[in-house]
C-alpha positions, 0 to 999 in steps of 0.5 A: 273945766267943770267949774267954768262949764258945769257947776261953779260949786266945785272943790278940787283935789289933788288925790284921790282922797278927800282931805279933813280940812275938805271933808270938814268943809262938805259936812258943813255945808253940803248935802250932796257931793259928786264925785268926779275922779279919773277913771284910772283905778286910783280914781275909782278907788278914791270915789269907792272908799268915799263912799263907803266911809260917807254915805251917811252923811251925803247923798254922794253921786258917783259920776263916770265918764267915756274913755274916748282912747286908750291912755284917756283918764281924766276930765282933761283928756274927754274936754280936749277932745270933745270941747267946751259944748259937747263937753257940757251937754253930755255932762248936763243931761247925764250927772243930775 
């Protein structure tokens, strides 16, 4: 969802954590890096000890989002219930 609405640069993860091979590929090439978990206590944890062990090879920008309903924990459940168009203003105009 946030590759096709947001940004096109996007590496997804399937944990929590970034891998080496990833974390390789970000200290190549990128300087910045948002992260973008759920907002469940793995999520927020992943992003904290991110952060904690990179800061000083990124500007790293943690990025939050409303949990619409209780159970709500990812990106998926705030896009199925806002759609595509509210989905990217509010991202847009609250991420950079």
């Amino acid at each position: 969802v946030w590759e096709r609405l947001i940004s096109p640069n996007v590496l997804a993860l399937t944990t929590s954590a970034v891998g080496k091979a990833q974390f390789r590929f970000l200290k190549r090439f990128v300087k910045t890096v948002n992260m973008c978990l759920d907002m469940d206590g793995p999520g927020r944890q992943g992003v904290l000890s991110f952060i904690e062990y990179n800061a000083d090879y990124f500007n790293i920008r943690n990025i939050k989002y409303p949990s619409l309903r209780k159970g709500d924990k990812d990106l998926g459940d705030l896009w199925k219930r806002w759609g595509d168009e509210k989905f990217r203003k509010y991202f847009l105009n609250n991420w950079r």
